[in-house]
N, C-alpha and C positions, 0 to 999 in steps of 0.2 A: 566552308559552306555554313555552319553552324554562325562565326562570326557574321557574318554577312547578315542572319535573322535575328540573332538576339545579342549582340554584340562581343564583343575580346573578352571584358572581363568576365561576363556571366559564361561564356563559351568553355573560358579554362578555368571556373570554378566546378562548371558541369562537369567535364571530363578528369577534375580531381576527383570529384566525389565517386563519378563510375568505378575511376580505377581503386580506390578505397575499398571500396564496396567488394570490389572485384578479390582484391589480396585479403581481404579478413575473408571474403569466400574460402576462398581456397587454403588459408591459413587453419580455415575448423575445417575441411575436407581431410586435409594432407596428415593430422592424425591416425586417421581410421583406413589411410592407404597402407596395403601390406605391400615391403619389399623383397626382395629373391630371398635378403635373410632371413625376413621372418618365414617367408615360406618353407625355405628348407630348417629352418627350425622347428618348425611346425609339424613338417612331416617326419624331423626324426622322434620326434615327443609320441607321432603318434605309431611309429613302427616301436618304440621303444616298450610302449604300453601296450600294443597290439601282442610285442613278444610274452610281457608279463602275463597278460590275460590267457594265452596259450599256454603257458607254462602250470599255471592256476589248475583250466579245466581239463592239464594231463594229470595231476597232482591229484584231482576229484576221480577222475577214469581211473587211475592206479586205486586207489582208496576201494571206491567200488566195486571191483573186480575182488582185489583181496577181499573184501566182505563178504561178497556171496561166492567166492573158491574156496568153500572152509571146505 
């Protein structure tokens, strides 16, 4: 259809450029896509840390207690 209004060459210069266009799109998209691994990476970092922080504010609660159980 395209060739028919503005001819062959300009038709498949047009459609290189779209798709150009098209794959550097998705070429800076496709960094800042997260895959299954980063997600399960992601969520053992953060059970990992969730552990430490738990461990921390038992360490504070023990502290505490022995403070004012003299």
């Amino acid at each position: 259809m395209l060739r028919e209004k503005i001819g062959e060459k300009e038709a498949q210069s047009l459609v290189e450029f779209v798709e150009t266009k098209i794959e550097k799109e998705f070429d800076s998209k496709k960094d800042t896509l997260a895959t299954k691994e980063d997600l399960a990476n992601m969520r053992s970092d953060v059970i990992k840390w969730m552990f430490i922080f738990w461990v921390g504010q038992l360490a504070a609660m023990i502290a505490i207690v022995k403070l004012f159980h003299v």
